[in-house]
C-alpha positions in Angstrom: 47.7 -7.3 14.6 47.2 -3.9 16.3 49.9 -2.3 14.0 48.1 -3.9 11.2 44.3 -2.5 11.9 46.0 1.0 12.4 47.7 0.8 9.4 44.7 -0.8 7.2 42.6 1.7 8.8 44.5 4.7 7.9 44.7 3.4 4.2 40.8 2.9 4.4 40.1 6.6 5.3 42.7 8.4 3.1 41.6 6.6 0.0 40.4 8.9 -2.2 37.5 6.9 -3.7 36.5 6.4 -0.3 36.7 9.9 0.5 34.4 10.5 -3.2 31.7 8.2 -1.7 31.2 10.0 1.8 31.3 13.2 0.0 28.8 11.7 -2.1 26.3 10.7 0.1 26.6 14.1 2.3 25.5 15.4 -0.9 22.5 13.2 -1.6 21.8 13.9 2.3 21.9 17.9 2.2 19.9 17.8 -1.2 17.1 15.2 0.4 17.5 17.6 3.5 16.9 20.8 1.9 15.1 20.2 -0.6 12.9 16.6 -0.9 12.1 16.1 2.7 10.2 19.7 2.7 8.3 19.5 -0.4 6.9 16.1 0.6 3.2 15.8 0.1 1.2 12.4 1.4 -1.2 10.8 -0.4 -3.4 10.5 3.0 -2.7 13.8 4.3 -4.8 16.4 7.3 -6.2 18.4 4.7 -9.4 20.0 6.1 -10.4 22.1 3.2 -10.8 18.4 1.1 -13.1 17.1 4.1 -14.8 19.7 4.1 -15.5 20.0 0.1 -16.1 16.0 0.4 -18.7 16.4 3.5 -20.8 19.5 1.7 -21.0 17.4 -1.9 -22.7 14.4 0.1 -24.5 16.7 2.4 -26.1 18.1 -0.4 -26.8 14.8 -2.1 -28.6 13.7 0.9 -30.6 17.1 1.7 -31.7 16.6 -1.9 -32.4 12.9 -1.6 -35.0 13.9 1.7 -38.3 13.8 1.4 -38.6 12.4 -2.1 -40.7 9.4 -3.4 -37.7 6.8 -4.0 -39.9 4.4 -5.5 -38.3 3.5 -8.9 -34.8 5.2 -7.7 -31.5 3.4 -9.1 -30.6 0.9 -6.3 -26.8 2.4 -6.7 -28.7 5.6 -5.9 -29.7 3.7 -3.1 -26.5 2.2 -2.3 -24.6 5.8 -2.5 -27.4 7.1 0.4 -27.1 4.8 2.7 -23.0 5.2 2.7 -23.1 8.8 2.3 -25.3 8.6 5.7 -23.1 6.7 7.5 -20.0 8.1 6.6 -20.8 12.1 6.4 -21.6 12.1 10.4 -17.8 10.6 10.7 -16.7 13.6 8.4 -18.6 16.2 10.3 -16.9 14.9 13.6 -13.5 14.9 12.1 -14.2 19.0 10.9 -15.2 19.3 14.7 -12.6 17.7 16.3 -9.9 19.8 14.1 -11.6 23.0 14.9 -11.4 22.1 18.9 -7.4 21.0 18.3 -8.8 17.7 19.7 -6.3 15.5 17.9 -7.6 12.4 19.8 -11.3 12.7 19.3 -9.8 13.5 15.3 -8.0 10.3 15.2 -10.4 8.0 16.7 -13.1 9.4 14.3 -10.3 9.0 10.8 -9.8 5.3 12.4 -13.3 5.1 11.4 -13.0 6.5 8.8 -10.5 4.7 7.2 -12.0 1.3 7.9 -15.3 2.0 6.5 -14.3 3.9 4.1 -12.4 1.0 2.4 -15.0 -1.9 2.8 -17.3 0.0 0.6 -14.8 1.4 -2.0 -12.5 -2.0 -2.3 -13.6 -3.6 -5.6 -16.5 -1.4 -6.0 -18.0 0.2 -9.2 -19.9 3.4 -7.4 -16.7 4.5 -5.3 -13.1 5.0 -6.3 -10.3 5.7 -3.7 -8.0 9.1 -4.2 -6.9 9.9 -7.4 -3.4 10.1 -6.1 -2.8 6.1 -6.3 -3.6 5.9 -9.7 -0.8 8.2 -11.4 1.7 6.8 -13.5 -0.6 4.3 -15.3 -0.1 1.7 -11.7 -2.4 -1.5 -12.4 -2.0 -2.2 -8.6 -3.1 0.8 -7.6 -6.8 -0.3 -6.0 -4.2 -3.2 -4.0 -1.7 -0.3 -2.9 -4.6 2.0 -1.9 -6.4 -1.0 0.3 -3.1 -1.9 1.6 -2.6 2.4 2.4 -6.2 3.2 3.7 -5.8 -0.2 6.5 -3.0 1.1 7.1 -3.7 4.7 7.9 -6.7 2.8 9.9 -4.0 0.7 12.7 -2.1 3.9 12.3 -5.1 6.0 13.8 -6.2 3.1 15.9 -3.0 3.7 17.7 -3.1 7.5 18.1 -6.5 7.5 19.6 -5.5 5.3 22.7 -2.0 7.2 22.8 -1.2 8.7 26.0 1.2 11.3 24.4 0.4 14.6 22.4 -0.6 14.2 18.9 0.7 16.7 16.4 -0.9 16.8 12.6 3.0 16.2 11.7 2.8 12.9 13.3 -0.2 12.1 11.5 1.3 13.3 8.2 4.4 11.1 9.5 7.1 14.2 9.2 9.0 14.1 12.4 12.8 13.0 11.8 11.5 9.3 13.0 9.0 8.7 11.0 10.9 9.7 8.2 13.6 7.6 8.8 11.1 4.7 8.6 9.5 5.8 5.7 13.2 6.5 3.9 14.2 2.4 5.5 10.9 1.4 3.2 12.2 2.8 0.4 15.7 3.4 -1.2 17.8 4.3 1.7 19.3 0.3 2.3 19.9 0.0 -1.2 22.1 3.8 -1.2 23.9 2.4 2.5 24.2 -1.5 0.4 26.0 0.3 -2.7 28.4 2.9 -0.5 29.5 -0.4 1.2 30.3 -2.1 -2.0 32.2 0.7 -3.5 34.0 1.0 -0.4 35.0 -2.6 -0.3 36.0 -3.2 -3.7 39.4 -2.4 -3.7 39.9 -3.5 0.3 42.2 -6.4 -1.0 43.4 -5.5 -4.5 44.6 -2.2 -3.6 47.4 -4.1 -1.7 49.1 -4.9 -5.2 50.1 -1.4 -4.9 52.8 -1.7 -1.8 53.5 -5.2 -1.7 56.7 -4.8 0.3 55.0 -3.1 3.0 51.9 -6.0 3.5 54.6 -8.6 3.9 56.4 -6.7 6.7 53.1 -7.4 9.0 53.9 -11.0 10.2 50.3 -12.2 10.2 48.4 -14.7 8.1 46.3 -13.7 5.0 43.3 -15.2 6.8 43.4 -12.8 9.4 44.8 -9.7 7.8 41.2 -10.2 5.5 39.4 -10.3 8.9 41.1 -7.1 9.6 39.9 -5.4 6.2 36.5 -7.0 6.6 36.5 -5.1 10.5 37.9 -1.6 9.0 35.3 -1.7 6.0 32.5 -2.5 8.7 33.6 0.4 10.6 33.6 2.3 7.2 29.9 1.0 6.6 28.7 2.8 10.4 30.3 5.8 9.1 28.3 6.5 6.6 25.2 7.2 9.2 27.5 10.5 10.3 26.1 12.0 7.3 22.6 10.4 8.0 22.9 11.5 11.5 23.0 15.1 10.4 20.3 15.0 7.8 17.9 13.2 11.1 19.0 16.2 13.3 18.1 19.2 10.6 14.7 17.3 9.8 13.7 17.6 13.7 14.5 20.8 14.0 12.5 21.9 10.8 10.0 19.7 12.0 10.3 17.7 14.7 12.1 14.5 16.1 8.7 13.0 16.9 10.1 9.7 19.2 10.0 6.3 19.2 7.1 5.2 20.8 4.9 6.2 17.7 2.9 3.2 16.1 4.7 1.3 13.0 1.9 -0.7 11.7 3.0 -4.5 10.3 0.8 -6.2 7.8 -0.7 -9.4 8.9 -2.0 -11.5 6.2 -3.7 -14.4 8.7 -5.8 -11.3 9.5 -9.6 -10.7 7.8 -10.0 -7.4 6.7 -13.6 -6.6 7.7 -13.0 -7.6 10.9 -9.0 -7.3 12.2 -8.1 -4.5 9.5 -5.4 -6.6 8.5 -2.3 -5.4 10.7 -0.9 -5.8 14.0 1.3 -3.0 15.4 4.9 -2.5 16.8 6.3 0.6 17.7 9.0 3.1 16.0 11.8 1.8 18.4 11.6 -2.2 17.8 11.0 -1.4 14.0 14.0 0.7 13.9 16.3 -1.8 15.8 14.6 -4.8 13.6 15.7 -2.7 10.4 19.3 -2.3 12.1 20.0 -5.4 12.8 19.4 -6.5 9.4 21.5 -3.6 7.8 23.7 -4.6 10.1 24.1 -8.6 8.3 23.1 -7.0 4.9 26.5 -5.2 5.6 28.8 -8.4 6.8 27.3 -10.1 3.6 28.4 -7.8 1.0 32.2 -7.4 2.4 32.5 -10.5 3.1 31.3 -12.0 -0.5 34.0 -8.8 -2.0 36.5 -9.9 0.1 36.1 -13.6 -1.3 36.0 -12.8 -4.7 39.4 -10.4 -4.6 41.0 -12.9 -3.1 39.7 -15.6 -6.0 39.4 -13.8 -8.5 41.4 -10.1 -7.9 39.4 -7.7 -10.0 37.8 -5.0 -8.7 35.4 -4.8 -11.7 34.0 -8.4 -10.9 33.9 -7.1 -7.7 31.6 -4.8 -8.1 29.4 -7.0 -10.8 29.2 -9.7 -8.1 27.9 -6.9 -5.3 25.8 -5.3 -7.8 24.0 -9.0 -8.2 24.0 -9.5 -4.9 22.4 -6.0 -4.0 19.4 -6.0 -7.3 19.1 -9.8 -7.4 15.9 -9.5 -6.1 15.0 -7.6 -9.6 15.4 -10.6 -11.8 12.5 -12.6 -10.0 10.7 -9.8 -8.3 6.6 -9.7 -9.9 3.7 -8.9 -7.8 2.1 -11.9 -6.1 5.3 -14.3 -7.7 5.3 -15.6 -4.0 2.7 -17.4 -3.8 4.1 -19.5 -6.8 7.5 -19.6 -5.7 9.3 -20.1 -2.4 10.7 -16.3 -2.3 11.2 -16.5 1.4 14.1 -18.9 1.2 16.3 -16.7 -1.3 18.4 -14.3 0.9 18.2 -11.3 -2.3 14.3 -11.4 -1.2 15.3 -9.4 2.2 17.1 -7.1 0.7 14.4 -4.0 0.9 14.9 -4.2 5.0 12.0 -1.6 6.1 9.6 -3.5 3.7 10.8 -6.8 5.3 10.6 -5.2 8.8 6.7 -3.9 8.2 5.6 -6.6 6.0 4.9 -4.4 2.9 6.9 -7.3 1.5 4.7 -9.9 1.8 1.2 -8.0 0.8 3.2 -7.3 -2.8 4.5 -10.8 -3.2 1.3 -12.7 -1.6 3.6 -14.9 0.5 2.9 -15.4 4.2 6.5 -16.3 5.1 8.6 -13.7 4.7 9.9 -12.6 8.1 12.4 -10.8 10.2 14.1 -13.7 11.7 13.7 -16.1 8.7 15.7 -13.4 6.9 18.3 -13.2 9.4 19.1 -16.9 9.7 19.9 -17.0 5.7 22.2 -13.5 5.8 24.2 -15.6 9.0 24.1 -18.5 6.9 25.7 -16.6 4.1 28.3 -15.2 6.0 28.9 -18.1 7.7 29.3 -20.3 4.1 31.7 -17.3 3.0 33.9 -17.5 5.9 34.7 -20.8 6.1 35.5 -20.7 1.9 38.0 -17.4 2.9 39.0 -19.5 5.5 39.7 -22.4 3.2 41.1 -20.5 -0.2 43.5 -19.1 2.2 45.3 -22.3 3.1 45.6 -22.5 -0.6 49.1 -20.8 -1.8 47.4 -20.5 -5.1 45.4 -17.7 -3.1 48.0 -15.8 -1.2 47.3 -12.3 -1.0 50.8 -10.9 -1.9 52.6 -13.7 -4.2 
């Protein structure tokens, strides 16, 4: 079986579409490297010129408001003087605490900030949160901002009791770390998903090519496929070598932050006005969490190609099947369709890991149940059915791998 791996492995790594996708995704990492990760821009951002602007406009509204008979003033005039006096003091101290370089004092005060600033603006008619949400005509945008400004909150509740230096690119969430769990929310397990697929597409069908050679390994089919499932694994952790690099150029143009940072998780049992709705983990278990689910995410989609090569032996349907597999979750996905439908118990639900890992998941579909170890039961599951059908369609002579 030894002589078998080597020689399987070999094949793997000389194969020149193989060799097209690593060069591929170097590319996409030097480009996102070099050119995305700098010009990134957050919506919630240290920007003290805009509290500033923000804290003089009210300042002035309320020096004007002073002294004057209010009798027979609007009661939203009203309204908007009593918030702008309990929110402009909270301003002030934040333009303080950045002027002193006290980054604690400056996160305990935007916790503050944060929190109050969303129970007045959520739903309301005076108030409106930043501008930045609503581009590109989102009708979720006031959900995506509350679901942003609690967050920011738990973030900043966690950097005010931290007993390691603060740095504005933390709070920004620039170091190499948090970018990797901001990259693990969005598109990165679906790029790492579909570089596994191409990858493994050909893993059986390719051995139509040298027939003579495959049948001088005196091995059975079923475990010269567990042997092609084991190289295209290995395959699938190469592709963080690239990944690797792009984390290490990031931290040095920034910096690596590390992994006790906070990674806020939305908890929908949670009341808003009182909890802030989220609980909090750190970088590290958020990071192994997301791992271990790449991890299955990657046994799943080899081992469902290496099932339907053997049935079926074309690489097209190959990749149709792992393309289905990998955007299922497209077909059904709709904001809220989880609290209608039982989302949590289709495996295509998990396939946005970082999402699944923080929760972001269930605040879009409204469905309490997603979770970490719920998804990891149904991708073992998977696995677990796909095997034992391998296992079976082997036996078969119907099925042999070389005829």
């Amino acid at each position: 079986m030894w002589s078998y791996f080597k020689f399987e492995f070999k094949e793997f790594f000389l194969n020149k579409k193989n060799i097209a996708v690593y060069f591929l995704l170097v590319f996409v990492t030097l480009y996102y490297v070099f050119q995305i990760a700098p010009a990134y821009n957050p919506i919630e951002n240290v920007n003290e010129k805009e509290i500033e602007a923000r804290y003089l406009m009210r300042q002035e509204f309320l020096n004007r408001m002073e002294g004057q008979d209010l009798n027979g003033t609007h009661p939203s005039v009203l309204h908007a003087r009593d918030i702008f006096k309990a929110i402009n003091p909270i301003d002030k101290g934040r333009l303080d605490a950045l002027k002193e370089e006290d980054l604690n004092k400056y996160a305990e005060l935007s916790r503050d900030w944060y929190f109050i600033t969303n129970a007045f603006t959520y739903r309301s008619e005076l108030f409106t949160y930043n501008t930045k949400y609503f581009i590109k005509n989102n009708e979720y945008a006031e959900e995506d901002a509350f679901y942003s400004y609690l967050e920011q909150a738990a973030r900043y509740d966690a950097y005010s009791k931290a007993d390691y230096a603060l740095t504005i690119d933390a709070f920004e969430q620039r170091t190499a770390f948090q970018t990797l769990e901001r990259l693990l929310k969005g598109i990165l397990p679906i790029i790492l998903f579909v570089c596994v697929l191409l990858l493994a597409i050909d893993i059986v069908t390719k051995d139509r090519r040298h027939p003579s050679i495959i049948k001088g390994f005196p091995i059975s089919d079923w475990k010269k496929l567990l042997v092609k499932m084991f190289v295209v694994l290995i395959g699938g952790f190469a592709l963080l070598v690239p990944l690797g690099f792009g984390f290490l150029v990031i931290g040095f143009q920034t910096s690596f932050g590390h992994l006790h940072l906070p990674s806020p998780v939305y908890a929908a049992h949670l009341e808003y006005l009182k909890d802030g709705k989220f609980e909090m983990m750190t970088l590290a278990q958020f990071l192994w969490e997301s791992a271990i689910l790449i991890f299955a995410w990657f046994i799943v989609i080899i081992s469902c190609v290496v099932l339907c090569s053997v049935v079926l032996r074309q690489e097209m349907v190959n990749l149709i099947v792992g393309l289905l597999i990998i955007f299922g979750e497209n077909i059904y996905f709709s904001r809220y369709v989880g609290h209608f439908w039982d989302i949590q118990n289709y495996p295509t639900s998990y396939i946005q890991v970082g999402q699944i890992i923080s929760k972001q998941r269930n605040f879009y579909y409204m469905n309490d149940y997603l979770d970490f170890g719920l998804g990891l039961q149904l991708l073992l599951a998977v696995v677990g059915v796909v095997i034992i059908f391998i296992l079976f369609v082997t036996t078969n002579k119907r099925y042999k791998l070389i005829k």
